[in-house]
DRENZABA-570549 format. One record per residue: x, y, z of N, C-alpha, C in turn. Coordinates in steps of 0.1 Angstrom, whole numbers, plus 5000, padded with zeros to 4 digits. Example, Ala and Ser with C-alpha at 12.3 -4.5 7.8 and 13.67 -1.06 7.14 Angstrom:
! DRENZABA-570549
513249435078512349555078513249675078
512849785071513749895071512950005079
END
This chain:
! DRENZABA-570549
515852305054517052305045516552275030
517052335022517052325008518252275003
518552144998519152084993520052065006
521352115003522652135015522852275012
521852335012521252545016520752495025
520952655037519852665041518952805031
517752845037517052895032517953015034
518353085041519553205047520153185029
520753085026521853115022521453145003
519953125004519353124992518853184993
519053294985517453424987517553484975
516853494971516653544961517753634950
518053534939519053604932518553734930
520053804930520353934924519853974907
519754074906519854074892519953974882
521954024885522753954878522753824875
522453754889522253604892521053554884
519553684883518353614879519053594865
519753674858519653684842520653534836
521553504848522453394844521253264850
520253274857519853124859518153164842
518053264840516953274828517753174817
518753184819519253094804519052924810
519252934819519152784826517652734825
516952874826515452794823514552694833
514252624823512952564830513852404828
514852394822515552224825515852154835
515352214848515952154857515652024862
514351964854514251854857514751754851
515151764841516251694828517751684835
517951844839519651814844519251734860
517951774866518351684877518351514877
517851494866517451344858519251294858
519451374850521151314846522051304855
521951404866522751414878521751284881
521051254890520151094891520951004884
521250984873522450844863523950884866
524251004870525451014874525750964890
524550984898524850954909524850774912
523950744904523850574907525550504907
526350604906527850514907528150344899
528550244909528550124904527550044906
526650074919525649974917523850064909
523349984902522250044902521149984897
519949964887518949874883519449874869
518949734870518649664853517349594855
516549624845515249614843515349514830
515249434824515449374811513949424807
513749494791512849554786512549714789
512849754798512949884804514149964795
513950044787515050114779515350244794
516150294785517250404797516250574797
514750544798513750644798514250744815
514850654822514950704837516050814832
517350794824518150914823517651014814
516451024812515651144808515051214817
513751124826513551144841513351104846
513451064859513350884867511850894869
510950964868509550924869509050904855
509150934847509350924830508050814828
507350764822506450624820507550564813
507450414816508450314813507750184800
507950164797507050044790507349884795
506049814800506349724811506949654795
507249494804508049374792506749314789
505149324793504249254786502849344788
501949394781500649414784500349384796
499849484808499249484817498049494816
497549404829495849424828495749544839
496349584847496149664860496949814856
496349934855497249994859497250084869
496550064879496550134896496150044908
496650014921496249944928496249994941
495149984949494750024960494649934967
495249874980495449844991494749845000
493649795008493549805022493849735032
494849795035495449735044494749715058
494249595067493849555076494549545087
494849625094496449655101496249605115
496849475119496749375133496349255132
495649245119495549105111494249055116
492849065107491949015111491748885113
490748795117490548635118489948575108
490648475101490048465090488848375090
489048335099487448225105486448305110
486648445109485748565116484948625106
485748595098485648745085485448685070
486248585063485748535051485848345053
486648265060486948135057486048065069
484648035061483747995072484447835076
484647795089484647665089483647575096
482547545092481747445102482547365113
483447295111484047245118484047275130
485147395136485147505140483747535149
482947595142481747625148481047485158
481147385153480447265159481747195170
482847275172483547185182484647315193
483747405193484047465207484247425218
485247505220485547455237486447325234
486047245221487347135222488347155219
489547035220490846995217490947065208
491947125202492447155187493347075182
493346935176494246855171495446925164
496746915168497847015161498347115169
497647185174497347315176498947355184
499247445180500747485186500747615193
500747615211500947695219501547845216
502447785206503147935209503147975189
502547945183501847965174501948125169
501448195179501148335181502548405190
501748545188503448615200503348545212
501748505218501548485234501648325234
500748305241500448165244498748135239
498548045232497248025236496747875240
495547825242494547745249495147625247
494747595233494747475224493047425224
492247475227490847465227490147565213
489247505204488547555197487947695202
487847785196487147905192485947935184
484747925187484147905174483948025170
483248075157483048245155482248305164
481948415163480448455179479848515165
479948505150479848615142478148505135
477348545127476448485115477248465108
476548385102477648335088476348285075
476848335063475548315053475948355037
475648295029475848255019475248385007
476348455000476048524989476448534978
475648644968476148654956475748504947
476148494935476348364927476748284927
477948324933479048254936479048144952
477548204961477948134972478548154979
479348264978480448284991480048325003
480248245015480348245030481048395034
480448465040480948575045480048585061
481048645072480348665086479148795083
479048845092477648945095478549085101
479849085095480649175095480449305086
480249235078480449275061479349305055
477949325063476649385053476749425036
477949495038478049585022478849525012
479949485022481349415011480449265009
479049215015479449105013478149114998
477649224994476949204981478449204967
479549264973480349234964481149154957
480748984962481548904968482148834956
480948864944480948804929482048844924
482749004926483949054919485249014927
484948954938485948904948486948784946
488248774940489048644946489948614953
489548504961489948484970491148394978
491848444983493048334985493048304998
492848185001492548155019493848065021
494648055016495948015017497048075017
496948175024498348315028499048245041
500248325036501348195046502248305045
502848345060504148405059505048385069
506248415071507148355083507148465093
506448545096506748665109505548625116
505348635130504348615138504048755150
504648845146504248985148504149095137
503649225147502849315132503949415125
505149425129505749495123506849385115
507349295120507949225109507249145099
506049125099505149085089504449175085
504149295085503849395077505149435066
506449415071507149455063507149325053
507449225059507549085049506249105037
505049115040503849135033504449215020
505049375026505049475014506649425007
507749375014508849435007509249245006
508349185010508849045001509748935014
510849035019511148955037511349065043
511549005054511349085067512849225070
513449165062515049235061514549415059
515249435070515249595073516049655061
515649765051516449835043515749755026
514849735025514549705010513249715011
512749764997512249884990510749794991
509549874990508249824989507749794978
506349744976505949684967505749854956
505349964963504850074960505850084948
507150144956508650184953509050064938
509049954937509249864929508049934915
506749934918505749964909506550114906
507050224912506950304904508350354897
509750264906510450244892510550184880
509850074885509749954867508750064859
507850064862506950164850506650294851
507850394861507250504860506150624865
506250694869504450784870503250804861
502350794859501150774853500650994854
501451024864500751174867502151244871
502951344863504351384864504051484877
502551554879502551624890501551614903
501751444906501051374915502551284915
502151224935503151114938502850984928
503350914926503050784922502350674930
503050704940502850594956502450684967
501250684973500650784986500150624995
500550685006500050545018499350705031
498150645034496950685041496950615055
497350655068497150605078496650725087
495950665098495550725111496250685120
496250605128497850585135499050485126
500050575129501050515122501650355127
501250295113501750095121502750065124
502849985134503849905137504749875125
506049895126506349925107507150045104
506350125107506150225101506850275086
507650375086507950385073508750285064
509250145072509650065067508849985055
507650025057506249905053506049945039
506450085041506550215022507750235021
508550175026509950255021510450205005
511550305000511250284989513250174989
513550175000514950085005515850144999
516150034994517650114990517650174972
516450144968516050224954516350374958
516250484947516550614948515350674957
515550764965514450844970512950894965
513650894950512550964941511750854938
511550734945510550654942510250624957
510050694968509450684980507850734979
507450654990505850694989505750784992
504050924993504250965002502950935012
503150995024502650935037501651065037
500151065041499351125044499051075060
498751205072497951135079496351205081
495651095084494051145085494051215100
494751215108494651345123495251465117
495651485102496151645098495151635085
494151585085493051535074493951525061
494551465061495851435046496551535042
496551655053497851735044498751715039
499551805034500551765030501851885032
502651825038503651915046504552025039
504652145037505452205035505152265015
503652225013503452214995503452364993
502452445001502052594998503352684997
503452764987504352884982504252994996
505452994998505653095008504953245002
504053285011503253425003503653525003
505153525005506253655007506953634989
506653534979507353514966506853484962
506053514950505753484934505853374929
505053314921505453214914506753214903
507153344896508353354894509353354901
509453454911510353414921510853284929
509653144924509953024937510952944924
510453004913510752914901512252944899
512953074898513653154902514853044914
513953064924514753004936514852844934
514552794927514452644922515452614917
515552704902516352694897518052734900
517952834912519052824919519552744928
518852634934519052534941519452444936
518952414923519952324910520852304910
520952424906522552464897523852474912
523152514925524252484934524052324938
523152264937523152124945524452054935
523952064921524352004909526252064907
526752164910527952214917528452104930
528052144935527852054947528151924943
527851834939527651674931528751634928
528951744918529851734905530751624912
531451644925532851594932531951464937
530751454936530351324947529251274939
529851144931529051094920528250984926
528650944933527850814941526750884953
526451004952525651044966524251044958
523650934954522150924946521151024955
521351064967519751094976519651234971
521151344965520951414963519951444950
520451374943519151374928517751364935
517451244940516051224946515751364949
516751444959516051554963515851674957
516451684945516051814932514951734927
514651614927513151634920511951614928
512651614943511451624951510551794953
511751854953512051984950510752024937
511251944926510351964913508451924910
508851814920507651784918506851844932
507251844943506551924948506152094944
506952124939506652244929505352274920
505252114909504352064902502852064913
502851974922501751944929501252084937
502152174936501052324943499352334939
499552314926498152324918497552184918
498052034912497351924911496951874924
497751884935497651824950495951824955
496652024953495052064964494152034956
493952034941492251994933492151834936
493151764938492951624934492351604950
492951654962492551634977491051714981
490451774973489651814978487751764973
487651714987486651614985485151684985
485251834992484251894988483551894975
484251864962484251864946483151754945
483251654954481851534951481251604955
479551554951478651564955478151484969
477151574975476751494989476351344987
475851324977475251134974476351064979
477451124969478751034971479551104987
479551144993479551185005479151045018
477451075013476950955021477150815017
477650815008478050674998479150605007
480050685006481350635015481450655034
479850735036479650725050480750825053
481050935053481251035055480651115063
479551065066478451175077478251085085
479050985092478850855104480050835107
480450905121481250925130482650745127
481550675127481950535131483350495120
483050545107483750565095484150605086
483950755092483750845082485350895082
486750865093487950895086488150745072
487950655078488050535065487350585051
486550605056485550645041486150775035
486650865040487350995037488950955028
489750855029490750795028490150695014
489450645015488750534998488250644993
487050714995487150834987488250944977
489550964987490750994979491050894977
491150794979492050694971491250684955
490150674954489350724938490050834930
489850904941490151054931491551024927
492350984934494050944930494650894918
493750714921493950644909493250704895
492050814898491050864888492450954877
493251004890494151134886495451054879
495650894880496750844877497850804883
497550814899498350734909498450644907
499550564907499750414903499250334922
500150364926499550244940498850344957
497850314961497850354969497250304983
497850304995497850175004497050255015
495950245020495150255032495450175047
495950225056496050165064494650185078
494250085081493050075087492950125099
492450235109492650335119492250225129
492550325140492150265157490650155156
491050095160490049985168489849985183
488849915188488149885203488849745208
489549765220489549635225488449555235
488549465241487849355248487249475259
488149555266487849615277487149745275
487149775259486749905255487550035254
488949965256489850065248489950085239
490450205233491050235218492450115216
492650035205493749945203494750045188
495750065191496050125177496450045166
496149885169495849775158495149705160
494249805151492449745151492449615148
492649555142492149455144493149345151
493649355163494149305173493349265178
493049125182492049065192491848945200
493448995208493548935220492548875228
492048975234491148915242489948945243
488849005229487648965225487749015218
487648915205487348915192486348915189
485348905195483949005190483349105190
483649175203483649335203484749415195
486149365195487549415187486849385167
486149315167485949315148484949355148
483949345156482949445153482849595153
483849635159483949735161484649795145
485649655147486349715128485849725118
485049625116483549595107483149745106
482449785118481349965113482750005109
484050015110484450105102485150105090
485149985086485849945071484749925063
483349855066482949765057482049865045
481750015047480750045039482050165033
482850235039483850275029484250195017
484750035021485549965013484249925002
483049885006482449864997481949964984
481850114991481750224988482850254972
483850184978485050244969484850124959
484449994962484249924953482849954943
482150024949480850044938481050184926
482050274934481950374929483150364916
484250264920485150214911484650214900
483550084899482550004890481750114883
481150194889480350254879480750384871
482450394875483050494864483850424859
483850274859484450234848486150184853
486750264865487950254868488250124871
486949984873487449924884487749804873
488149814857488249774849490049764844
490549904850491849914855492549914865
491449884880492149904893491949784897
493149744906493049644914492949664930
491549634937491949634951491949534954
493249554965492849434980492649474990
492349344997491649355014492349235020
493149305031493949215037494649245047
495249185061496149245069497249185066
498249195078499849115078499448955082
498448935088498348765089496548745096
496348595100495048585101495648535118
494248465125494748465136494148335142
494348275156494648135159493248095156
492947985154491247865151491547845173
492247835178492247785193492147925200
491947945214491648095217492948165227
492348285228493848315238492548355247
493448345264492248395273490848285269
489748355274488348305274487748345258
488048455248487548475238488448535231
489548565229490348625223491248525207
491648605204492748485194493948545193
495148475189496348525193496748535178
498348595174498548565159498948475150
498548465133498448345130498948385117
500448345115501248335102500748235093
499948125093500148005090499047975082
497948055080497048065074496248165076
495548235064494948385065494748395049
493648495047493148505038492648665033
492948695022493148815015492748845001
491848905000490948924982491649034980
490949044964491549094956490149134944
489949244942489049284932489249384920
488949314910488849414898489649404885
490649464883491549384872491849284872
491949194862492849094859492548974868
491348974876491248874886489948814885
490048674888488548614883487548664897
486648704893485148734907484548634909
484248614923483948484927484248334928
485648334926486548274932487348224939
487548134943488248084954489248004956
490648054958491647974953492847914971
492947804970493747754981492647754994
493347655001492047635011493047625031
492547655035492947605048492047485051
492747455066492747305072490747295079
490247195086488647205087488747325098
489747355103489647475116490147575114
490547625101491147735097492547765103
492747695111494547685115495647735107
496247595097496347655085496547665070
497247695061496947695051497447545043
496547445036497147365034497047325017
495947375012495747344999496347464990
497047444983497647514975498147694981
498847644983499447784995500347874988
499947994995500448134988501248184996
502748224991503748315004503248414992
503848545001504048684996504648684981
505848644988506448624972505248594959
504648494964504148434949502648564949
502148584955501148724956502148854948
503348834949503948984946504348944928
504848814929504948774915503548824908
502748784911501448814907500648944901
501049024912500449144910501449194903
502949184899503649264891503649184882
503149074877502449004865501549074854
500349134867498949204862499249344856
500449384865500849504857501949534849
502349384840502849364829504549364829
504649334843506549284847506549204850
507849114847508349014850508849014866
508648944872509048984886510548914885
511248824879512148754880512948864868
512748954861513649114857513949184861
512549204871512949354880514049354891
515049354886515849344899516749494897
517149534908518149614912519649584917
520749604913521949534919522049654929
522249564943522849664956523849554961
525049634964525849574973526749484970
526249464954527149364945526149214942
524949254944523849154943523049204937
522249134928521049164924519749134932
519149214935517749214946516349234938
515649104941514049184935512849164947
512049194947510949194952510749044958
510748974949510248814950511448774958
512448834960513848804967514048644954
514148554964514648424952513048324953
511848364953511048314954509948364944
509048324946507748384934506948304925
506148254927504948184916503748244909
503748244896502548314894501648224897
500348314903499248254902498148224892
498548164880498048204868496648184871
496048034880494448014880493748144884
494348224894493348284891493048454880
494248464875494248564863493048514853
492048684851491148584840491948604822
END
């Protein structure tokens, strides 16, 4: 379907039709802009500092309310929630009292049941960088990075499964129907690349979540992410010009899709999805040419090939995924979120939430380990030495960390209550370490981070007020932080 056409009912103007849409021209992204401010009816956003750039064109660049230090952020998303006593929050404690008691320790803690007996890691644990940071024998590569690294071991959120804490993570709570962190970044300030998405999310199996985790809620369409999958090697659905029509001719049929959608409207001022969809229309148009050069990874050189481990089965879709995610933010993507593929369970199954690890968390992270740890570091060296990683912010993180007590004989169950999640590159001190969990990594007790105050944060770094950005829906004003949010100033450098 084309708009509320089908393709039947659009074919190629006549003559007469082409010479009445030539005067119409090439404006269609202007009138579909205005139709966009016509549609928003009675409810819609107020941005305080944000002038009315959106009824020019809702992707338009915005000017934030303060100097940003960030302006693109990449995501790795750790999708099933790794252990944080596995992976960065060494606890001696922990290590020296396995098999015992867990003083505290709450049964149902997690979705299952677990022990109430210590867990200790099965992982090394050792000391790097300047900084001294404790990292397991997970992390060979990410752990020479550890100096650009800060770190927050005091993440706390209220879902204790992977789809309602995946969505709490990106969209602030758990409430089904409101917009992502992505969607928020690219209406306050806009597209950085008018013929690139603003927001692309990268997954191999789709999360628990799913398009809730990027949705763009009840914001206009035209600020939804878009979704690559790595089993179609990131295509992208439906971009290529039918080879039966011309690039005149599609431009032609574009333009006639306008002017009937925008007919169409006239009577129905409150139907916003329709605008979204003339400029989806437009910018997919745009992206015929930018898409394919920006997606095509053949353009590196083989160094950088084997850099991100592209030629080793174990991670070479991860490393194919940080690799575009470079070329993206290189091209002016504002946010782009990696979600972390299939993992191995205890029994040596495929888990499609890798880092799930019920019932062995040593075979289940090691297995995640070969395939995150030399992409992600990959993307962090190659940032660095063109300079990007001066304007990009990555993280590393899942929806939660998981229990200090065990499930089964070696497993760990899920753990809202403490978990830990870095951050490198803009605006953030390296080698750092902010908030602490309990001696068993349980949970988070020294200066503790909800989402909220993480989301205040990062739309800090990229020069918004998180307590501005709000949108009125419903007869409410909604922002991201919902009614919550603390900046983390200590650790902004």
């Amino acid at each position: 379907m084309f708009g509320y056409y089908s393709a039947a009912d659009v074919q190629l103007p006549v003559r007469r039709r082409f010479l009445q849409q030539t005067g119409l021209g090439f404006g269609s992204v202007a009138l579909a802009s205005l139709l966009h401010e016509e549609s928003r009816g009675q409810d819609g956003g107020g941005v305080s500092g944000i002038p009315s750039a959106e009824a020019v064109d809702p992707l338009a660049l915005r000017p934030p309310h303060f100097p940003g230090r960030v302006r693109s952020i990449i995501w790795l998303f750790m999708t099933g929630g790794p252990s944080q006593v596995d992976t960065w929050d060494y606890k001696p404690e922990l290590q020296a009292r396995d098999g015992q008691e867990l003083s505290g320790a709450d049964p149902k803690t997690g979705f299952f049941t677990t022990s109430g007996k210590c867990l200790a890691s099965p992982f090394k644990w050792q000391q790097h960088g300047e900084s001294g940071t404790w990292v397991s024998d997970l992390f060979p590569r990410l752990s020479r990075h550890v100096d650009h690294m800060c770190f927050l071991h005091s993440m706390h959120l209220r879902q204790n499964n992977h789809a309602p804490a995946s969505i709490e993570l990106m969209c602030g709570t758990n409430r089904p129907g409101l917009p992502a962190l992505g969607a928020w970044m690219t209406w306050g300030l806009g597209s950085q690349n008018s013929n690139l998405p603003s927001c692309v999310v990268m997954h191999d199996t789709r999360p628990r979540g799913d398009d809730q985790i990027w949705s763009a809620g009840f914001l206009p369409k035209t600020y939804q992410a878009m979704a690559l999958d790595a089993r179609r090697n990131e295509a992208i659905d439906n971009l290529q010009r039918d080879s039966r029509r011309s690039e005149l001719q599609q431009r032609a049929q574009l333009d006639l899709l306008r002017e009937l959608n925008q007919e169409y409207a006239v009577g129905r001022p409150t139907q916003g999805d329709l605008a979204a969809r003339i400029n989806s229309f437009e910018l997919a148009y745009r992206m015929q040419m930018a898409a394919p050069e920006a997606m095509n990874l053949q353009a590196e050189t083989k160094e950088t090939h084997s850099l991100y481990g592209l030629d080793q089965p174990e991670c070479a879709t991860f490393g194919r995924q940080c690799l575009l995610a470079r070329r993206l933010v290189e091209r002016g993507v504002r946010f782009v979120q990696i979600f972390a593929g299939k993992g191995v369970g205890g029994d040596g199954s495929v888990n499609d939430v890798p880092w799930d690890c019920h019932s062995d968390v040593q075979t289940n992270h090691r297995s995640c380990g070969l395939h995150t740890d030399q992409p992600a570091a990959a993307l962090l060296s190659d940032l660095e030495s063109r300079g990007l990683l001066e304007s990009t912010l990555v993280i590393w993180g899942g929806e939660f960390g998981r229990t200090s007590d065990s499930q089964g004989a070696r497993g760990r169950d899920h753990n809202p209550n403490g978990f830990t999640i870095w951050m490198a590159g803009a605006g953030v001190k390296g080698g750092f370490h902010y908030g602490a969990t309990d001696p068993f990594g349980y949970k988070a007790v020294e200066k503790k981070v909800h989402v909220n105050d993480l989301h205040a944060t990062l739309l800090h770094l990229l020069g918004l007020d998180h307590t501005q950005l709000t949108w009125r829906f419903n007869g409410r004003d909604f922002r991201l932080t919902d009614v919550g949010g603390q900046l983390l100033s200590e650790i902004l450098v």
